[in-house]
N, C-alpha and C positions, 0 to 999 in steps of 0.2 A: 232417721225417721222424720219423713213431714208432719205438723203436727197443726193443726187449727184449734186455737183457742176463742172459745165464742164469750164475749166479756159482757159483763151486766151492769148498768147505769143504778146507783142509789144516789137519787137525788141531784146526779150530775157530778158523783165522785161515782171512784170505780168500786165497787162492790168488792167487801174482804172476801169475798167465798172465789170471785175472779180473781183474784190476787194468790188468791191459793193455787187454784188453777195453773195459772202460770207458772208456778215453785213446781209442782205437779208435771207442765210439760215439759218442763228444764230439765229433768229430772231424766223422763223417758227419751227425748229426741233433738238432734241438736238444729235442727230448722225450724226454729216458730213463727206461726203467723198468727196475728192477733187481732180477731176481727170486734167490731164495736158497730154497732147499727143504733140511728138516733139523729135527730139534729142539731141536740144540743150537747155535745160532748167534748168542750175545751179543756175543760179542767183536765178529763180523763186523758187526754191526747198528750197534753202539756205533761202526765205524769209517765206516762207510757214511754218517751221519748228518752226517757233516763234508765230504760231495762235493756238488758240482753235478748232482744227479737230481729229476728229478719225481714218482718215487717208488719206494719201495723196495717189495718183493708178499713176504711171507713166507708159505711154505706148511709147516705141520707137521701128522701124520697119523702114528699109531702105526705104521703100517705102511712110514713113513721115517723112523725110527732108523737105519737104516744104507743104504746105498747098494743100489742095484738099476736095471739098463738100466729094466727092465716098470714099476716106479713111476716112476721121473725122467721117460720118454717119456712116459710119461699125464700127470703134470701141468705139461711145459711144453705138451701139446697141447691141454688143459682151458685154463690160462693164456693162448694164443695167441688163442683161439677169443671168450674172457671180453674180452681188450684187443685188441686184431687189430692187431699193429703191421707197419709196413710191412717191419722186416726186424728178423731173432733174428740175435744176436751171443755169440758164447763163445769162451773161450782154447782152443784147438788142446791139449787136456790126452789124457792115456791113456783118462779117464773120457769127455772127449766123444768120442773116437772109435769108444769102444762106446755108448753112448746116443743120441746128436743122428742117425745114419742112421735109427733106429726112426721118432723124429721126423720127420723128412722123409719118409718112408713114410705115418705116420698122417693128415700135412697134404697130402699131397702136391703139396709144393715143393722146389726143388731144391736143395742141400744141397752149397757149394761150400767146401769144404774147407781149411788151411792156406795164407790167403792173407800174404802178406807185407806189402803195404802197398795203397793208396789212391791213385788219383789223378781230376783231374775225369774220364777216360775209363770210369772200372771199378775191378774190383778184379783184383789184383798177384798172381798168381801163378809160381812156379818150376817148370821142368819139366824135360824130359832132363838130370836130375840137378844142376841150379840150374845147367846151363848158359846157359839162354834162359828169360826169362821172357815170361810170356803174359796179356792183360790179355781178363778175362771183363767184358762191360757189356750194355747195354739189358737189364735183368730189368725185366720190365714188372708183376711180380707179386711177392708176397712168398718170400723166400728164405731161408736156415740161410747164414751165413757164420763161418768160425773161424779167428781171427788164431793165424800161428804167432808159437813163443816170440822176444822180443824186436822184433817188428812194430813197438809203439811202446814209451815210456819210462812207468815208473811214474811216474813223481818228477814227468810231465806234467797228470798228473789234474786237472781243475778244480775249487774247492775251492766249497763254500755250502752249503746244506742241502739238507733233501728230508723226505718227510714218509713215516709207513709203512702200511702197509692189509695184513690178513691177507688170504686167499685159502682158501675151503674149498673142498679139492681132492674129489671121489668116488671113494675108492677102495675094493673089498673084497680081501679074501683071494684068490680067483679071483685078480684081475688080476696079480698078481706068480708070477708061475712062474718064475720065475730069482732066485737070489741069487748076487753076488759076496762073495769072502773080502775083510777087512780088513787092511793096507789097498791100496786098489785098484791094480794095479800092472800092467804089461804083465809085467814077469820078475819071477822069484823074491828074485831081489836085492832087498837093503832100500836100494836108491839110488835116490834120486829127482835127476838132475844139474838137471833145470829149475828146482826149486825153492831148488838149495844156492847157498848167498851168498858162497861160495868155493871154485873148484875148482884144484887142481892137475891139469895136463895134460901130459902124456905122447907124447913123439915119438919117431921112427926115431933120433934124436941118442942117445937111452937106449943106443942099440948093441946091448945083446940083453935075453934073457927076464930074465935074472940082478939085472941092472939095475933092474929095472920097482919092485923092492924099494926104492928111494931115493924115490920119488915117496909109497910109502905113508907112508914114516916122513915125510916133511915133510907130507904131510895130516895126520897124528896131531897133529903138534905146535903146525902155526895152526888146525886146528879142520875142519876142508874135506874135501871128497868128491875122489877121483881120477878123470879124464876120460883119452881119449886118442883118438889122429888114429886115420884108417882104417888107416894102413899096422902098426900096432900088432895093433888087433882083428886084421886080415888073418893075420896072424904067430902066430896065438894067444896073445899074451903079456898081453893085457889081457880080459876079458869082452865080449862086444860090447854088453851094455847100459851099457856106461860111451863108448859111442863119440860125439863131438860132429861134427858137419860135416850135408853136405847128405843122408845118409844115414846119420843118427845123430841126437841130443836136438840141440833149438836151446836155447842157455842165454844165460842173461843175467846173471850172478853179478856182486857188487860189484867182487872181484877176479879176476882169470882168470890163475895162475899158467902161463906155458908154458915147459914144459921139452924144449929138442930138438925143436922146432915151426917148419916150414921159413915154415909160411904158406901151403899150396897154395889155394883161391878154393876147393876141396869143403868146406876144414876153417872156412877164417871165417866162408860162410856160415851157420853155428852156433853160432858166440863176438862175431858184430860186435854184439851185443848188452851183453857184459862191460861195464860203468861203468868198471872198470878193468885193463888190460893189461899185466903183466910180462914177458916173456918173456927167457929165456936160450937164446944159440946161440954156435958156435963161428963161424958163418956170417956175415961182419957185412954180408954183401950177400941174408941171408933176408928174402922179404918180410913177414915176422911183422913185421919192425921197421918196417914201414911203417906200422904199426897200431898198435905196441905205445907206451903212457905212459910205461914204464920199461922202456931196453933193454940189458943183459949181454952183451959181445961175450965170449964162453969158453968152456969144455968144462964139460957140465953132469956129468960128473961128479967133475970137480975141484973143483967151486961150490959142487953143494947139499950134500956132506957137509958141507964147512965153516957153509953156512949152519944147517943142522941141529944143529952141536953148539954154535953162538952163540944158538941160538935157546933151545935148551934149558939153558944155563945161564944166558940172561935171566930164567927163569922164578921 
């Protein structure tokens, strides 16, 4: 199986949810192509160089310096049409969920969305709220499928080389009628939880709004972004663009601090991803701890102050 993997730029590295992707195409087919659109994409080139693909397609055009739904649809659909692989693969990002439906409109193939996993039957999706999953197969034609966050492991990637080929894409002024602001974000918040490599996370154990203040000060101080279960967002005490579970960001961070996190199955499906697991409760029958690599039977707020003022005169 041919396979095009459409790669996403953070900041001028490759994007963890591309990098899943990729584990993702390895997975289903042995021809990858690996395309990256952008001007400024050394780093990503430089890392790409060191995977098992068959080729990388860079596309750059003055008129993708910065992001845009109207240009990115046009040239993975010039690109599609140039290589005609059997199925486009990309990370479940903010950026594809405005762009790749264009796509799928222009090609007109069907565009199945935040699949979670693979098996010989289909592809794995979550439904009435990752209570029941649902397995879509027989596409007898080519498809847009997008792994959601944590589907598979970066650390899986298969490693060897791969060779690069530019791609001159046709675009004029005309075809881009929309521009997005940098950088591309669903909210206004400057948090991205998919991409942070360590989140502190926030539960009902916090007790009240008053509280919610202990979790920022230990993000300050190991470096990390703040998350929190639904019953939080619910309660207004957190933003709901900081919410993790089955309606909220799927993350994958190295470390996943939970603080006051019973474990409900809405909230892991969005952290079973974390490499690694902390969790503090008072609970020592929560099922977080059934998950959790490091588990705190206590009261998180007798804990993390003390954790907090040891940490910070480690410093």
């Amino acid at each position: 199986m041919n396979i095009l993997v459409v790669l996403e730029s953070n900041n001028g590295a490759l994007h963890r949810l591309s990098r899943e992707a990729l584990v993702g195409a390895q997975e289903l087919g042995d021809s990858i192509f690996a395309l990256i659109i952008g001007n400024e994409n050394e780093e990503i080139l430089s890392e790409l160089a060191g995977y098992e693909l068959e080729k990388v397609i860079t596309v750059k055009h003055h008129l993708l310096s910065s992001y845009s739904a109207d240009g990115y649809s046009e040239v993975v659909r010039q690109v599609f049409i140039s290589f005609s692989p059997d199925l486009i693969v990309i990370g479940h990002t903010y950026q594809t969920r405005d762009f790749i439906p264009r796509v799928s409109a222009k090609l007109d193939i069907p565009f199945i969305p935040d699949v979670i996993s693979i098996s010989d039957k289909g592809f794995i999706k979550q439904v009435l709220n990752a209570k029941l999953n649902a397995t879509i197969s027989n596409l007898d034609n080519a498809a847009i499928i997008s792994f959601q966050s944590a589907a598979f492991n970066e650390e899986q990637l298969k490693l060897g080389s791969c060779s690069n080929e530019s791609f001159d894409v046709s675009l004029v002024d005309s075809d881009i009628k929309s521009i997005s602001e940098e950088p591309f974000q669903e909210e206004e918040g400057d948090v991205d939880l998919e991409s942070a490599e360590v989140l502190v996370s926030v539960g009902r154990g916090i007790e009240k709004e008053e509280n919610v203040t202990l979790a920022f000060e230990l993000a300050k101080v190991i470096n990390a972004e703040v998350s929190a279960s639904r019953p939080v967002v619910d309660s207004g005490w957190v933003d709901s663009f900081r919410q993790v579970g089955s309606s909220g960001s799927n993350v994958a961070p190295k470390l996943y601090f939970s603080l006051g996190i019973s474990g409900a199955i809405q909230h892991v499906v969005g952290m079973k991803g974390a490499k690694n697991i902390m969790a503090i409760n008072k609970d020592a029958d929560a099922p977080i701890f059934e998950i959790s690599d490091y588990a705190v039977i206590g009261d998180v707020l007798e804990i993390v102050p003390k954790l907090i003022e040891s940490l910070e005169q480690s410093k």
